[in-house]
DSSP file (Angstrom, degrees, kcal/mol; ACC not computed):
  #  RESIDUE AA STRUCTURE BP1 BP2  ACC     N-H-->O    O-->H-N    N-H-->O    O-->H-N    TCO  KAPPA ALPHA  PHI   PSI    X-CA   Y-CA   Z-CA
    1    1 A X              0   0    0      0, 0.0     5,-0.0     0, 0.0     0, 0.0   0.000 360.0 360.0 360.0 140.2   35.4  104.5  337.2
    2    2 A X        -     0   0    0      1,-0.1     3,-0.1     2,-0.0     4,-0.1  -0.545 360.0-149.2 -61.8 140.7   32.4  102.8  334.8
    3    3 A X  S    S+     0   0    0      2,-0.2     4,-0.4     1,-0.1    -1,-0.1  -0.049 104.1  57.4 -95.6   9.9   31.6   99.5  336.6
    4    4 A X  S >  S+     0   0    0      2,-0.1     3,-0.8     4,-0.0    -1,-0.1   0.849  93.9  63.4 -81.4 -45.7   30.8   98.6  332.7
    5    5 A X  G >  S+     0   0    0      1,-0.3     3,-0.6     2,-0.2    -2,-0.2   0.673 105.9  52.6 -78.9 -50.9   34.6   99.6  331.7
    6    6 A X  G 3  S+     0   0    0      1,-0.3    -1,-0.3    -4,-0.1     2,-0.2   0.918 107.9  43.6 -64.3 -48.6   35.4   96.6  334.1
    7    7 A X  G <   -     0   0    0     -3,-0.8    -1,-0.3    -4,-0.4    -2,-0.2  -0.404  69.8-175.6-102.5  32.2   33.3   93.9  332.8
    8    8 A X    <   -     0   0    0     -3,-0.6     3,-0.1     1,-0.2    -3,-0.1  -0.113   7.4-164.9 -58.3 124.3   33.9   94.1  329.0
    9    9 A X  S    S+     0   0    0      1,-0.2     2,-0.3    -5,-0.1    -1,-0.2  -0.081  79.3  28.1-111.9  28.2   31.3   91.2  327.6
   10   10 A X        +     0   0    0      2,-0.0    -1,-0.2     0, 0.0    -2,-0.1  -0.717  56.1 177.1-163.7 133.7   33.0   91.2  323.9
   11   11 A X        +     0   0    0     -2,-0.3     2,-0.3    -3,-0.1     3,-0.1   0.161  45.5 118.6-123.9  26.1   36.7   92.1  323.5
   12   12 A X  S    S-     0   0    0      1,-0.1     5,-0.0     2,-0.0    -2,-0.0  -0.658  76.0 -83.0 -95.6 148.8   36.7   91.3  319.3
   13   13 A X     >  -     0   0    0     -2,-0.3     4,-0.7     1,-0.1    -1,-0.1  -0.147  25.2-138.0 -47.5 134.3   37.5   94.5  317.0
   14   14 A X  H  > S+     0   0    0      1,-0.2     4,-1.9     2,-0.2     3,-0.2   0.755  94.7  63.7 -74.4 -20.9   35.1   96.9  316.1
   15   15 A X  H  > S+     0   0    0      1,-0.2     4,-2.6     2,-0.2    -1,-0.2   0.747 101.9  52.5-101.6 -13.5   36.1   97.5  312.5
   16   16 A X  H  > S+     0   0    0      2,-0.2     4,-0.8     3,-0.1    -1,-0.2   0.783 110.4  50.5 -87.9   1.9   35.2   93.9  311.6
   17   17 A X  H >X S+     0   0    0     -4,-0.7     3,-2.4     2,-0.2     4,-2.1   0.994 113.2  38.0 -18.6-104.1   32.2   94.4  313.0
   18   18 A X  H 3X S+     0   0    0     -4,-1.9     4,-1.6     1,-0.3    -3,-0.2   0.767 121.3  54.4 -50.1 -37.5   31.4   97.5  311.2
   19   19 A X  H 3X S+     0   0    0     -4,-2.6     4,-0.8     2,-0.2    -1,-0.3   0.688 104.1  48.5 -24.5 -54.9   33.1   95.6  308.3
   20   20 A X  H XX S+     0   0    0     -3,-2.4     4,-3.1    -4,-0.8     3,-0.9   0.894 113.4  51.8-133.5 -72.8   31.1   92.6  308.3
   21   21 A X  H 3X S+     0   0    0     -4,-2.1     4,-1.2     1,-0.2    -2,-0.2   0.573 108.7  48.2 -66.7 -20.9   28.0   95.1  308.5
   22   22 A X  H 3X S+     0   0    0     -4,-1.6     4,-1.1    -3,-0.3    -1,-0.2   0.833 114.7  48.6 -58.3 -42.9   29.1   97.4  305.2
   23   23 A X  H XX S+     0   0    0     -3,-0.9     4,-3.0    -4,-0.8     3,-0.6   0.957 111.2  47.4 -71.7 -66.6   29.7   94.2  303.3
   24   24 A X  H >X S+     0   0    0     -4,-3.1     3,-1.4     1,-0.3     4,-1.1   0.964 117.4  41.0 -52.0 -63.2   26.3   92.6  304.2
   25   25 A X  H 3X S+     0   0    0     -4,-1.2     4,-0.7     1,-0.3    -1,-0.3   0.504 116.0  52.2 -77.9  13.8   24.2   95.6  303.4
   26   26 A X  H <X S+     0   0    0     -4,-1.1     4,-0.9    -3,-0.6    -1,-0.3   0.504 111.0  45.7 -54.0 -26.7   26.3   96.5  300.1
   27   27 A X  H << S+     0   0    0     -4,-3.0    -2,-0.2    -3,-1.4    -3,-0.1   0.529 112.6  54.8-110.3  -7.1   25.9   93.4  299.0
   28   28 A X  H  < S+     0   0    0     -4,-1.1     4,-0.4    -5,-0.2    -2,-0.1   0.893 114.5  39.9 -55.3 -74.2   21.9   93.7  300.0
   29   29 A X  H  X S+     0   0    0     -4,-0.7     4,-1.6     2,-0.2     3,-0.4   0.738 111.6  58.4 -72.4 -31.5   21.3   96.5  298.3
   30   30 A X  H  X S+     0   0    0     -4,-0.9     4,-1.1     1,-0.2    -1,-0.2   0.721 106.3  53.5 -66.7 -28.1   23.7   95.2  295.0
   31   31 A X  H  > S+     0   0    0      2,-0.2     4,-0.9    -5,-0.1    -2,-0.2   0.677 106.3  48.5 -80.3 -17.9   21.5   92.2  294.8
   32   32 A X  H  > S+     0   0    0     -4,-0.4     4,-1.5    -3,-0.4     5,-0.2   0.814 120.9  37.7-101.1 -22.0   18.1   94.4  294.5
   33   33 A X  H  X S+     0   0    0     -4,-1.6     4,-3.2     2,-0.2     5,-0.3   0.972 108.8  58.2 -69.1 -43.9   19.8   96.6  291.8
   34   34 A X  H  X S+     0   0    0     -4,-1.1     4,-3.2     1,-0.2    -1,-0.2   0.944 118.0  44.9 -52.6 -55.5   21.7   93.5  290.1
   35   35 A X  H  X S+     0   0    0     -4,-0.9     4,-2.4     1,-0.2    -1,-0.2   0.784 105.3  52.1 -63.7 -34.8   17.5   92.4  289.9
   36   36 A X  H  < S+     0   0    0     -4,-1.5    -1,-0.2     2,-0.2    -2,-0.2   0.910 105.8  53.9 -75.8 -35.4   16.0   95.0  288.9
   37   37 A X  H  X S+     0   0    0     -4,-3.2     4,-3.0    -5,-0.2     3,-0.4   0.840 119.5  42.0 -50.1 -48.1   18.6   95.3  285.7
   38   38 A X  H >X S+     0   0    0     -4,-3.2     4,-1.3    -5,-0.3     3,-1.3   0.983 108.8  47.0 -71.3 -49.2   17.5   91.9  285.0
   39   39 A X  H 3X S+     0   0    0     -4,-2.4     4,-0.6     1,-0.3    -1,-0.2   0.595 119.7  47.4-101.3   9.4   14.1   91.8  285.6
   40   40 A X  H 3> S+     0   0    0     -3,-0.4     4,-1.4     2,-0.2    -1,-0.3   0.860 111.2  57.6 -91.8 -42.0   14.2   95.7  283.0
   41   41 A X  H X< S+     0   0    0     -4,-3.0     3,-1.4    -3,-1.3    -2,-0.2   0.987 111.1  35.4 -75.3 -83.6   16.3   93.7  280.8
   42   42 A X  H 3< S+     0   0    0     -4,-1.3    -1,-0.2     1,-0.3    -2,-0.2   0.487 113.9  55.6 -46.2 -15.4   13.7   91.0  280.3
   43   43 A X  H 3<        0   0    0     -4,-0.6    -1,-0.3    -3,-0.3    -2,-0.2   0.864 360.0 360.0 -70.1 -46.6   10.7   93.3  280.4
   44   44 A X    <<        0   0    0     -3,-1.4    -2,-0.2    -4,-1.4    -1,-0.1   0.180 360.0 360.0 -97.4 360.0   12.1   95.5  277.4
């Protein structure tokens, strides 16, 4: 048996995790497009 398997140091869900981490970088990457529209729209 994994002597890791024993000790588990975080026992919280993985998919709000991975959740948590789609959201933040969607919402990263939706903010530099969101900017770039403005900053096209004000250039033009």
């Amino acid at each position: 048996m994994n002597e890791f398997e024993q000790d588990v140091q975080s026992k919280r869900n993985d998919f709000i995790d991975s959740a948590v981490g789609f959201i933040v970088s969607f919402g990263f990457f939706a903010t530099i497009f969101i900017l770039a529209g403005v900053i096209k729209a004000i250039g033009s």
